[in-house]
N, C-alpha and C positions, 0 to 999 in steps of 0.2 A: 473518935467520931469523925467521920466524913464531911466534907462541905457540900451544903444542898449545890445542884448541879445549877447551871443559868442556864436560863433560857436557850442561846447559840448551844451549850450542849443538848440539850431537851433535841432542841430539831436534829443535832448532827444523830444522836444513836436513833431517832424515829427514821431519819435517811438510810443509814445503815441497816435497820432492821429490814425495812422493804427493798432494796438493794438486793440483798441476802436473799428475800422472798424470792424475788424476781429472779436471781439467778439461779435459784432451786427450779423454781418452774421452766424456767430456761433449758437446763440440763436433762429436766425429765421430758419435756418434747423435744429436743433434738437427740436427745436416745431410742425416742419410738421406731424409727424407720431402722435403727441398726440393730436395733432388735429383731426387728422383721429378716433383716438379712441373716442372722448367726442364727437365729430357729431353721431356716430354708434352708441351712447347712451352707451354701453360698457365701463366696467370699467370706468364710467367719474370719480369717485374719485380718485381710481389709478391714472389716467393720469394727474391728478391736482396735486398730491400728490408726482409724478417723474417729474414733470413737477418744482414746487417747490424747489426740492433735484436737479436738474440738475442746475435750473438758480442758487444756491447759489455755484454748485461747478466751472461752465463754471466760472463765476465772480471769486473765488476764484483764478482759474489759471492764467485769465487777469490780477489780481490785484498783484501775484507774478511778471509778465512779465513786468509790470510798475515801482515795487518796484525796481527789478535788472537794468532795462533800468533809476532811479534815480541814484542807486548805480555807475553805471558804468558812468555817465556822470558826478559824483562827482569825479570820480577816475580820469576822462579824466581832468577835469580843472584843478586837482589836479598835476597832472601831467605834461601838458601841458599848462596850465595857461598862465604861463607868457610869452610864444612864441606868443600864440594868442593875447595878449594884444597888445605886443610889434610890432607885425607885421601889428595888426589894428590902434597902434598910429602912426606908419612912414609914412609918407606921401612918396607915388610913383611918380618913376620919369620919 
């Protein structure tokens, strides 16, 4: 059986999930115009070719944005830890 997540994780996979979103929609509008280009028949290697060089860089900036939003929720447990433990072992009264 798994341990319920804490909170610092709760928000890092909700970051990550819209992250993810964001750079899905990302890729699907900066693909628009090079689509336009490989239908025209024009430059279809060019537009494969920046088409290629974009999705490695858009990926590269999500992938910093994941790294930081790990960082930072290692800082927060770190941090706050043991409030959040302590607060989710006391039973409310």
């Amino acid at each position: 059986m798994s341990e319920p997540k804490t909170l610092a994780q709760q928000i890092e996979a909700a970051i990550d999930q819209g992250a993810t979103t964001v750079e899905q929609i990302h890729h699907a509008i900066a693909d628009l115009p090079l689509s336009a280009l490989e239908r025209s028949g024009l430059f279809e290697r060019t537009a494969e070719d920046v088409r290629s060089l974009q999705h490695a860089s858009i990926g590269a900036v999500y992938s910093v944005v994941r790294e930081i939003n790990h960082e930072v929720m290692n800082l927060a447990e770190e941090l706050l830890g043991g409030e959040f433990a302590e607060s989710r072992e006391s039973p409310r009264s």
